[in-house]
C-alpha distance (Angstrom), angle and dihedral (degrees) to the residues before:
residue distance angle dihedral
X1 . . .
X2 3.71 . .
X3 3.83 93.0 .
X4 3.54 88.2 57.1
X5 3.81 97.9 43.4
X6 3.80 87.4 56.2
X7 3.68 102.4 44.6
X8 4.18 80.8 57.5
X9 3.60 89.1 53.9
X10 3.49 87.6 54.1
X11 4.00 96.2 40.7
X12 4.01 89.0 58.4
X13 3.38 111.1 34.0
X14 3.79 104.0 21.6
X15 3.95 133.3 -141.3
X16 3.87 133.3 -95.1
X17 3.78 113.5 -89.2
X18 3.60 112.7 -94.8
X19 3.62 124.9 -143.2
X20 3.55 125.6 -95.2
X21 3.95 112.0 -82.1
X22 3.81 99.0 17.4
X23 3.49 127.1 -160.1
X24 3.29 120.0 -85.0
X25 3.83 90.6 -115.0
X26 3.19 104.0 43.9
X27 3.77 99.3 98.5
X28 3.65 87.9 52.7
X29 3.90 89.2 52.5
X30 3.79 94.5 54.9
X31 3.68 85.5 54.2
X32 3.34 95.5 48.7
X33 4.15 88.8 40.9
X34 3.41 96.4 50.0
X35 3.97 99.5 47.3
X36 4.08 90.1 42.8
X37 3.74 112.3 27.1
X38 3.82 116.9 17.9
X39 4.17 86.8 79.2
X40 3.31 83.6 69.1
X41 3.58 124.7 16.3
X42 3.99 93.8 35.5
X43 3.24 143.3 -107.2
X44 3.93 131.7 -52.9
X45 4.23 76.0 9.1
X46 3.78 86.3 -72.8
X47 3.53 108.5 141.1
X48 3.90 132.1 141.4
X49 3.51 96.2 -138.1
X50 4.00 97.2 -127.3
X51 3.92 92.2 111.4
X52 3.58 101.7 26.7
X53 4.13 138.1 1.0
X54 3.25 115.8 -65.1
X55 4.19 107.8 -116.4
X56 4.32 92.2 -152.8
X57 3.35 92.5 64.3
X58 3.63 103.8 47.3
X59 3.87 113.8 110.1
X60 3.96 118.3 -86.0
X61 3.73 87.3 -155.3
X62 3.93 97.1 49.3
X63 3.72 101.8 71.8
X64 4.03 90.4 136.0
X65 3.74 87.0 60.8
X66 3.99 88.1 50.2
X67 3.28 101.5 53.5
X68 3.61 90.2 40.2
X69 3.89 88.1 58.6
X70 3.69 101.0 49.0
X71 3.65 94.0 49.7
X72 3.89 98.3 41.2
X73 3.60 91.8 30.6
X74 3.70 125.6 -130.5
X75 4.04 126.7 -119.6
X76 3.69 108.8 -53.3
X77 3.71 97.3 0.4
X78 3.85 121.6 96.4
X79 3.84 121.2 -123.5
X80 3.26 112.5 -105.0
X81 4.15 94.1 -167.3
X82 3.84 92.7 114.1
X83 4.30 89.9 45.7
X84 3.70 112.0 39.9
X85 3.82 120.2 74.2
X86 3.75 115.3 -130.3
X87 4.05 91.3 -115.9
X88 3.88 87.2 45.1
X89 4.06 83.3 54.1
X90 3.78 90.2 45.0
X91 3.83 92.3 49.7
X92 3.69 92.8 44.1
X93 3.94 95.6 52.8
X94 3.99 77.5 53.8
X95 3.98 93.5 55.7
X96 3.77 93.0 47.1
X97 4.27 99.9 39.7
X98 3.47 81.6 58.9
X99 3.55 96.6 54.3
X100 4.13 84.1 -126.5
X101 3.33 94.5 -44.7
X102 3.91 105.4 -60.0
X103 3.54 82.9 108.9
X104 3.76 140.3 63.1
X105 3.50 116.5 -109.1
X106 3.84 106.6 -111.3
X107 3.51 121.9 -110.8
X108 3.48 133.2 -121.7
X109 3.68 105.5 -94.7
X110 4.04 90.7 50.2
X111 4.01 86.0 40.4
X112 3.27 99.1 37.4
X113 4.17 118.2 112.6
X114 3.76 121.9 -132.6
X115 3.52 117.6 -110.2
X116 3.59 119.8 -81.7
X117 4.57 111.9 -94.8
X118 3.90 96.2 -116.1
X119 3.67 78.6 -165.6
X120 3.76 96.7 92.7
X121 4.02 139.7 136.4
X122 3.78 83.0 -138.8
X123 3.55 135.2 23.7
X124 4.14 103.5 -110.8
X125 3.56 101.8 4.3
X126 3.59 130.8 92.6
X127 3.92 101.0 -136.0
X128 3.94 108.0 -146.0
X129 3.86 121.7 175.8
X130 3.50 121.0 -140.6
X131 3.75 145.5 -172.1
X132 3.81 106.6 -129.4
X133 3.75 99.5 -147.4
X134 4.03 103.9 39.2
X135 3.65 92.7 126.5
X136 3.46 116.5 -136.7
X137 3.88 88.1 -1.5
X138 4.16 89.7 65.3
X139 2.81 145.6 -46.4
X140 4.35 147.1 170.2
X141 3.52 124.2 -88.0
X142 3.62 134.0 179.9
X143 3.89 91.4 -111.5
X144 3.84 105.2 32.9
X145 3.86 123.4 -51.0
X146 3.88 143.7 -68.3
X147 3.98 141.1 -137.8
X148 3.32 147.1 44.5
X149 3.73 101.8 -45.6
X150 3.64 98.2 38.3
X151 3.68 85.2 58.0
X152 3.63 92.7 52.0
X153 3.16 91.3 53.6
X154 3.63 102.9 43.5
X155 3.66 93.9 56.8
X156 3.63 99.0 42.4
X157 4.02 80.2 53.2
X158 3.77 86.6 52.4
X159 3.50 93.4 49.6
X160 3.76 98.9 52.4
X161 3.91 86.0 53.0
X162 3.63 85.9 -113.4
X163 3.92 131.9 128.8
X164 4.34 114.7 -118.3
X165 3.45 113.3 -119.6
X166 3.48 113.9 -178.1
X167 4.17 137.7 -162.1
X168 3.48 113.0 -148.0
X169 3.73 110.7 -140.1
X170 3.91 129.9 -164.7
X171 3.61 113.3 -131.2
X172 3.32 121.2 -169.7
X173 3.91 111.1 -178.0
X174 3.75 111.1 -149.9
X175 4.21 132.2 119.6
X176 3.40 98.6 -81.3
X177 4.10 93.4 54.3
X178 3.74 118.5 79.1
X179 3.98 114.1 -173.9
X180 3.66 92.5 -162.8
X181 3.72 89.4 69.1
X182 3.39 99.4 34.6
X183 3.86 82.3 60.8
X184 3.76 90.0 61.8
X185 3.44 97.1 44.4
X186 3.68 91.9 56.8
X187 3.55 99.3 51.5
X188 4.02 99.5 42.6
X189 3.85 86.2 49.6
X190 3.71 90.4 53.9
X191 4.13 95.1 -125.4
X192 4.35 87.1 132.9
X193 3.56 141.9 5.4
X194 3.80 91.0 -134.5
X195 3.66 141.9 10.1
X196 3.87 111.3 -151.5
X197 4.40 127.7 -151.1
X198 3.84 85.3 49.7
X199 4.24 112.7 155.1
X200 3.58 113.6 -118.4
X201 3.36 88.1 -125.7
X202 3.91 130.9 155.9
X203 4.37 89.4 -132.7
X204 3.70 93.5 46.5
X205 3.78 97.1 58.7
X206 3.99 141.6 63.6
X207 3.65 113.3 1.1
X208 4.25 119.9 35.2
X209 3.01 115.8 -101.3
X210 4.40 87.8 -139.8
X211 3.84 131.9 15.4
X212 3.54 90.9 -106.2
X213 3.86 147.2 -7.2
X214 3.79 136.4 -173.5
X215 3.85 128.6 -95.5
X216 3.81 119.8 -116.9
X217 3.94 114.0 -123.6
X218 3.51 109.6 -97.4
X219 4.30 120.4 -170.6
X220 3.81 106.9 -88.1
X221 4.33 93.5 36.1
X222 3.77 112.9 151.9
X223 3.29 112.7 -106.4
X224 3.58 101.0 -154.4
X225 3.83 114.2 39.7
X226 4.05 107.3 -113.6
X227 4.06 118.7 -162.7
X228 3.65 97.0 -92.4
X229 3.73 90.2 54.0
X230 3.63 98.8 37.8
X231 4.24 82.1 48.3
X232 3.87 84.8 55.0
X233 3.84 102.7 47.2
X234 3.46 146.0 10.1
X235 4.01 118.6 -89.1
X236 3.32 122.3 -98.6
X237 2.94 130.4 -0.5
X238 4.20 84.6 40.2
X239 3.66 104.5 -124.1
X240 3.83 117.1 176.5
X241 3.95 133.3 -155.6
X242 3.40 100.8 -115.1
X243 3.82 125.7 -131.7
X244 3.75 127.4 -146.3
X245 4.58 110.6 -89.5
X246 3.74 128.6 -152.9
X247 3.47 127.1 -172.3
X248 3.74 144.5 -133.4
X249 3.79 144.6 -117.9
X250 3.97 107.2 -65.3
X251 4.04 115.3 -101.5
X252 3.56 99.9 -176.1
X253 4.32 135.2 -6.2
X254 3.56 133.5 -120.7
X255 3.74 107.1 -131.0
X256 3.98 130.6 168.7
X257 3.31 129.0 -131.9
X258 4.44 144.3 152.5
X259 3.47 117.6 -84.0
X260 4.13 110.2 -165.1
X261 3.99 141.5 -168.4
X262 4.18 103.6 -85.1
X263 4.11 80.3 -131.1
X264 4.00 86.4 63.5
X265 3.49 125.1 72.4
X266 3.96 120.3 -103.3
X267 3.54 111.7 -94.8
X268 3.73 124.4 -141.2
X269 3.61 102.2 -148.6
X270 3.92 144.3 -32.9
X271 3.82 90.2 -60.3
X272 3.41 94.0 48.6
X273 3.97 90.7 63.7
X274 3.97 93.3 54.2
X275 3.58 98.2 120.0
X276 4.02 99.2 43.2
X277 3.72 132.2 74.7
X278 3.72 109.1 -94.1
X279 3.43 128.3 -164.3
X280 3.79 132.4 -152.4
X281 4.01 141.7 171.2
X282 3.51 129.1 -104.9
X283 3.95 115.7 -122.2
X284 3.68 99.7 13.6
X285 3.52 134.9 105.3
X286 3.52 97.9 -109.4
X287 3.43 94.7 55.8
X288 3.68 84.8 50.6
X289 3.56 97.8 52.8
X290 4.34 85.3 55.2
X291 3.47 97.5 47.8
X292 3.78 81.5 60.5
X293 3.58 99.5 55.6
X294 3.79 98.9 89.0
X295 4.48 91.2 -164.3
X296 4.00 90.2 52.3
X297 3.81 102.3 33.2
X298 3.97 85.8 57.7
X299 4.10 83.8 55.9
X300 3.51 128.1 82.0
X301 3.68 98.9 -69.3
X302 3.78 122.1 152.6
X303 3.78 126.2 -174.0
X304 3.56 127.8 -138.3
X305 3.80 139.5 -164.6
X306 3.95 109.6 -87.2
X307 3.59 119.7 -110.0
X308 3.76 150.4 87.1
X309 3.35 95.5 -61.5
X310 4.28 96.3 53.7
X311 4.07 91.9 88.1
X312 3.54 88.0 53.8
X313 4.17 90.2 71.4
X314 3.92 87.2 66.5
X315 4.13 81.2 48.3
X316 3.70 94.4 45.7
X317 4.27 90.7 45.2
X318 3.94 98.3 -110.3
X319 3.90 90.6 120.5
X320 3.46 139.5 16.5
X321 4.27 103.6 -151.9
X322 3.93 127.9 26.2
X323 3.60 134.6 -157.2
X324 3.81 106.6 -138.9
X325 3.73 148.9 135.9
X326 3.37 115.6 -89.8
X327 3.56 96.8 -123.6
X328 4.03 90.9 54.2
X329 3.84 78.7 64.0
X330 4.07 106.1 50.9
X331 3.84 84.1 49.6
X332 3.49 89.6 48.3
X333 3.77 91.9 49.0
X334 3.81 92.6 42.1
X335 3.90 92.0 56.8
X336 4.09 91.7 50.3
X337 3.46 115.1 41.8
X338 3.71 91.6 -177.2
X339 4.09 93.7 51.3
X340 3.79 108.8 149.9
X341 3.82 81.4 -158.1
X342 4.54 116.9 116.0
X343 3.92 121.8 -171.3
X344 3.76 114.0 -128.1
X345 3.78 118.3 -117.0
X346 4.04 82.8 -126.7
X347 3.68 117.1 108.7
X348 3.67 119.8 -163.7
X349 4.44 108.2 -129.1
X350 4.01 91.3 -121.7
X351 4.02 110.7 81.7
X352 3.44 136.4 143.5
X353 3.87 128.5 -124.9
X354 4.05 106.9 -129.8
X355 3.97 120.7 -143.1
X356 3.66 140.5 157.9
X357 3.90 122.1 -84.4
X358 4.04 117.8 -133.5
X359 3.50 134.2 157.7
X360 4.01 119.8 -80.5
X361 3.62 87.6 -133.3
X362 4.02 96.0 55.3
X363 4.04 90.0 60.9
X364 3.85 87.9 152.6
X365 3.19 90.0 67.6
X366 3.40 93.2 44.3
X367 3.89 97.2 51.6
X368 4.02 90.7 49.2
X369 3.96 89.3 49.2
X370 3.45 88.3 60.9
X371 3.52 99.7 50.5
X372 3.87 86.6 54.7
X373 3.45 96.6 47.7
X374 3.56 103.3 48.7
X375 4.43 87.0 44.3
X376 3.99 79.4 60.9
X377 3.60 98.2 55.5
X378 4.01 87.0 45.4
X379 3.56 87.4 55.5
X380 3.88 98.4 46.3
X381 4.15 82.8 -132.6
X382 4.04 85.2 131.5
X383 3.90 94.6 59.7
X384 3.77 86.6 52.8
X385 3.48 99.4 45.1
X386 3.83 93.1 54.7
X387 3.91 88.4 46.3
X388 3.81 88.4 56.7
X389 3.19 92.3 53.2
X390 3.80 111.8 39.9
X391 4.20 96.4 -102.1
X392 3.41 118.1 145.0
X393 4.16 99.7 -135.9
X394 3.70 128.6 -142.8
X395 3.37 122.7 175.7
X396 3.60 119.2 -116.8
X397 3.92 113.2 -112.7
X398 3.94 97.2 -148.1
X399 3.79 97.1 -142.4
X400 3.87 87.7 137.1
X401 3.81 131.4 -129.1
X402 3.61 118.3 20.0
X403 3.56 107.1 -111.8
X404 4.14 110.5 -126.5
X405 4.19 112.5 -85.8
X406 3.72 116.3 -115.0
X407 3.72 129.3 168.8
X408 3.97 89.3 -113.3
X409 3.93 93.8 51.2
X410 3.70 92.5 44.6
X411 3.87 92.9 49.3
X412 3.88 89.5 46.5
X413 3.66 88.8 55.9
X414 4.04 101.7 38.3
């Protein structure tokens, strides 16, 4: 009965043209599109996207990730796990790799997945940790996760046909925390295979920087210390041996920039903001790079301590321009809906290319991770997952490690 109810559909209102020499399941894919998908994602595969994902644009190298969607399901649309045969699946991935048949089916060195990292915490997973209150960067929710990050990772995941597991960690920002250790610690103890929004930065890779350094608490931490764990680190606090890091392709870069009062004007750059009160952090970069500025450190600049709560002097009318990284800002703006605070359009020339920490030793991992990465910058998917979640994207300039900061490079560059 279904057969026959798609070979009318196809009797009265036709099928796209398929290129010359299709492949040999293609005809079984149309069936199979036009009984499961058309509904839905349109006709011929020609669908805007508004309603529902747009099929031509999905990945011809990401067939793990298709499959993966159509059984599981994926947002609004049902899984179809329980329904679909796996030849009907087969035939369908045919149908839409070929963009309907105007295109030739890939072959199997451009389809072709790179081999599984061996080099895992656990067998099938891709093991990412997390903080669980980053804001728009990540963070836990009752049914998997949100942000920036957690996308990242989730696709990256998806693309190594593995499933995300993820270890929620507690960060708690303060002087006596240092997230550069705490990224070695977690990887030498084994609690991730990667740690993403890691600078690409010549002292945060390859050798530790110390013999050891303690864990974070993560949800799910032993309480009490069992053998294995005592075996693994030393009891309390839980300091671990550290083992050298290395660092992938950049997704994204960390740049600074001036975020100002909506009642101000915009300003164009750190001269621009002269005759305003600016405000800037203690101990950061960014208050670094002002204190430099000979013109705008002689105006009225005042520092504050850094922190959450440092944007919330231009809120509370105790300055008029800050100096700040632009992520400080989108978490900023994600905790108060109602902020009368705008980022400039002004970018200051020192930035930071972001990547995502792993071990030196798992370089499998490493060299797959790449691959991913860079197929999501082809694919623009980066852009739109930092629009979806309230990220305010740079491009990363690839120019490699970081150089270390000294107050003769920084003056060179400001």
């Amino acid at each position: 009965m279904r057969k026959l109810f798609v070979f009318l559909l196809l009797a009265l209102f036709g099928g796209p043209v398929a290129a010359q020499d299709p492949h040999p399941q293609f005809a079984a894919g149309l069936e199979a599109y036009e009984f499961f998908c058309s509904k839905c994602h349109g006709k011929d595969i020609v669908n805007p996207g508004v309603s529902s994902y747009d099929l031509r644009k999905f990945p011809r190298d990401q067939k793990d990730r298709f499959y993966s969607s159509v059984r599981k399901g994926k947002g609004d649309m049902p899984a179809w796990g329980d329904v679909i045969y796996p030849e009907e699946l087969d035939a369908l991935w045919v149908y839409v790799a070929t963009r309907g048949g105007t295109e030739p089916f890939p072959d199997e060195e451009h389809s072709a997945k790179p081999a599984k990292p061996t080099s895992l915490v656990r067998a099938g997973y891709l093991t990412a940790c997390l903080s669980r209150n980053a804001g728009v960067l990540s963070g836990r929710r009752a049914a998997g996760g949100s942000g920036f990050d957690f996308r990242v990772s989730e696709a990256l995941a998806q693309s190594l046909g593995l499933d995300l597991d993820v270890v929620w960690v507690e960060s708690e920002p303060g002087e006596e925390s240092d997230p550069v250790h705490e990224t070695y610690a977690m990887l030498a103890y084994g609690l991730c295979d990667m740690v993403p929004s890691h600078p690409l930065y010549s002292r945060a890779v390859g050798v530790p920087p110390t013999d050891k350094a303690a864990l974070p608490r993560w949800l799910g931490m032993p309480e009490v210390i069992d053998a294995e764990t005592q075996r693994r680190i030393n009891a309390p606090p839980p300091y671990v041996d550290l083992e050298p890091i290395a660092v992938t392709k950049p997704y994204m870069r960390a740049e600074i920039g001036l975020v100002y009062v909506e009642t101000t004007p915009e300003p164009k750059d750190l001269a621009d903001v002269l005759p305003r009160r600016l405000a800037y952090q203690q101990g950061t970069l960014s208050g670094a790079l002002l204190e430099l500025d000979a013109p705008t450190q002689a105006n009225n600049a005042k520092s504050f301590n850094p922190g959450p709560r440092f944007l919330w002097q231009l809120e509370s009318g105790a300055a008029d321009v800050a100096i700040v990284d632009v992520a400080a800002f989108d978490a900023h703006r994600h905790h108060n809906g109602v902020t009368r605070l705008r980022l400039a359009k002004w970018r200051h020339r020192v930035g930071m290319d972001i990547g995502i920490a792993v071990l030196e030793a798992a370089n499998d991992l490493k060299q797959v991770l790449d691959t991913a990465i860079s197929t999501l910058h082809r694919s623009n998917r980066l852009a739109e997952f930092a629009a979806a979640e309230g990220v305010t994207y740079s491009r990363p300039q690839f120019e490699g490690l970081q150089a270390p900061f000294t107050w003769r490079s920084l003056r060179e560059t400001n």
